[in-house]
N, C-alpha and C positions, 0 to 999 in steps of 0.2 A: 906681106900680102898672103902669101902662103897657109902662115898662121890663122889668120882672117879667115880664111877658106876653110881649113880643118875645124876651126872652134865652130861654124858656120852649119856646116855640114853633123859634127858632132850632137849640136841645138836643134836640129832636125831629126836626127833619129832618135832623141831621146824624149823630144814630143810627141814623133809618131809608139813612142814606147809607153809612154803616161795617156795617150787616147787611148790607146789597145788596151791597156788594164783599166781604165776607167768604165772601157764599154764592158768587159769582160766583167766588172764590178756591179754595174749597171745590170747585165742581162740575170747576173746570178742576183741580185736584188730582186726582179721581175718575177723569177721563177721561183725564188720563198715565197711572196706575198701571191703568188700561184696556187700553193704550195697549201700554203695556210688559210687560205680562201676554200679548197676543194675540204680541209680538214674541219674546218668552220661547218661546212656543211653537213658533213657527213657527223658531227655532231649534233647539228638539230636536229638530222634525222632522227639519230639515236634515242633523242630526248623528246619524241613524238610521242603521245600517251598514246595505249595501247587501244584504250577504251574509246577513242575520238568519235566522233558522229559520225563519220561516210562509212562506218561500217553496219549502219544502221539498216536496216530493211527500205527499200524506197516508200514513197507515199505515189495517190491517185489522187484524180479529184472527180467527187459527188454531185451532181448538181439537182438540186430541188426547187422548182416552180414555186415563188409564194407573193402570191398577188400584182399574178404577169410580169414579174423580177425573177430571173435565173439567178439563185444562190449558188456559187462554189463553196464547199468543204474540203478538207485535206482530208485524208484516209491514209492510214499505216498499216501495211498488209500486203493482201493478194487481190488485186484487181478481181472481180465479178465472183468474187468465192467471202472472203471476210476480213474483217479491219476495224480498227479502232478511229475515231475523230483526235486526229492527231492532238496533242497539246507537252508541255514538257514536263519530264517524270523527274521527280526531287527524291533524291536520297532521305530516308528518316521519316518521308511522311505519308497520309494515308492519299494515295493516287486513285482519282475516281475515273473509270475509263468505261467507255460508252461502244458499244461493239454493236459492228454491222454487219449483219449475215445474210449471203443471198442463196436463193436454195438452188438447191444440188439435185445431181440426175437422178437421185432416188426421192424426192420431195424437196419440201419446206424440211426448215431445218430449225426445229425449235427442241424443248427439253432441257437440260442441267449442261450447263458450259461450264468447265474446269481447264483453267489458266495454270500451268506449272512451267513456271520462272527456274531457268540457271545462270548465275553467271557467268561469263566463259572465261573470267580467267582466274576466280577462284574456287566455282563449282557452285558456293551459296546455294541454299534452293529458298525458291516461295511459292507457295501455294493459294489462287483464289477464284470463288466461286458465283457465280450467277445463276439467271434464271433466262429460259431466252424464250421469247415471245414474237406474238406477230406485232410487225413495227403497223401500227395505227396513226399514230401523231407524227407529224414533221420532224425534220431534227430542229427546226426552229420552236419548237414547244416543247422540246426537253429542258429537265429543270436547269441544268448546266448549259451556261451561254459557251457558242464557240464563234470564233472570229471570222468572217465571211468575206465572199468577194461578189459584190454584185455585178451584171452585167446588162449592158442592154437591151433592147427585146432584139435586134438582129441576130446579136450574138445567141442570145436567147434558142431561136426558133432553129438556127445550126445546131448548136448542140441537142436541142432535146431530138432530132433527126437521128444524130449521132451515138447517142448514149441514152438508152429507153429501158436497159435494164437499170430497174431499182433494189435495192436490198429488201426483202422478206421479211426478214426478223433481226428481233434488238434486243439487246442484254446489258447489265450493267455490271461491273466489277469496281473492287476497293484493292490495292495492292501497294502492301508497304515493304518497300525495298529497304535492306539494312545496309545495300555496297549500292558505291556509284558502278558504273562502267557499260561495258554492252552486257545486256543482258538476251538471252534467247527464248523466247515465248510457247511454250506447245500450246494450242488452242483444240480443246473438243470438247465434243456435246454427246453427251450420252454412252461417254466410253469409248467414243470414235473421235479419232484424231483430223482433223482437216485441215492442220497446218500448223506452219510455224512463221513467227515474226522475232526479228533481234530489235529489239532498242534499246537507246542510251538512256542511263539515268544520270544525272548530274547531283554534283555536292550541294547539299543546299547554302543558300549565301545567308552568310555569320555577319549579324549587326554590330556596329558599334557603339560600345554606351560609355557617356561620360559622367563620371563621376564629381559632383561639386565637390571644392574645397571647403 
């Protein structure tokens, strides 16, 4: 009976000795895949391109009245000073960009706009130039369509309440980027700088062609 009792008692501490190390096995399991969870991360961080888009300058939006429909435009820039009609800029090719200029404390703002492009994280430079002019035509009558948002007339009569300055003058440029990435904008007219904007250029997308047997 005795015996009974010791082997009894022996099968008891040697279970509570295999949960102890099981848990203890268990907890150090939890805390690698912890471990390697935080390491995972901190490698995509890593592997975050430099050039990504929210490093981008923000955008505004334009509204222009055209036949009692309030159009929205997106604008890349500086709110009631100057900006481009946002669209996406391709690495390799000729980018047509359509610029909006509102005038300044010293006048209208028209004459020679010179765009000088860096890249920021190889230096690359580009250089391009326009003419800038009083804006006369809509931007719905420029030769290049941009994508719009129409709105109602309620919303409509809010916003023109809201936002009654319009851009002055318009200019067009052609700018062929040789790098993707962010690139940084100086924009002036006449020698005079009046700002800067960063945008992203992207890789242009590579087709694929198949060749018959």
């Amino acid at each position: 009976m005795k015996l009974i009792s010791f082997l009894s008692i022996c099968l008891m501490v040697l279970t509570g000795y295999v949960e102890q190390e099981s848990s203890i096995a268990v907890e150090s399991k939890e805390q690698t895949i912890e471990e390697s969870f935080k390491e995972s991360n901190l490698s995509i961080q890593n592997k975050i391109p430099s050039g990504s888009t929210y490093k981008q300058s923000p955008t505004f939006t334009l509204n222009e009245k055209i036949e009692g429909v309030l159009m929205l435009y997106e604008i890349r820039g500086e709110k009631g000073k100057f900006g481009f009609l946002d669209k996406p800029l391709i690495k390799g090719e000729e980018n047509q960009l359509d610029w909006l200029l509102w005038n300044l404390d010293s006048g209208m703002v028209t004459g020679n706009l010179l765009i000088k492009g860096t890249n920021t994280e190889t230096g690359q430079k580009v250089v391009s130039k326009g003419k800038v002019i009083n804006k006369e035509k809509s931007i719905k009558d420029l030769p290049r369509h941009y994508k719009t948002k129409p709105l109602n007339n309620i919303h409509s009569n809010n916003l023109t309440q809201k936002d009654e300055i319009t851009p002055a003058s318009i200019a067009s440029t052609s700018i062929f980027f040789l790098e993707s990435g962010i690139w940084d904008l100086e924009v002036s007219v006449d020698k005079s700088v009046i700002g800067n904007v960063k945008v992203f250029v992207k890789d242009v997308k590579t087709s694929i062609h198949y060749l018959n047997n």
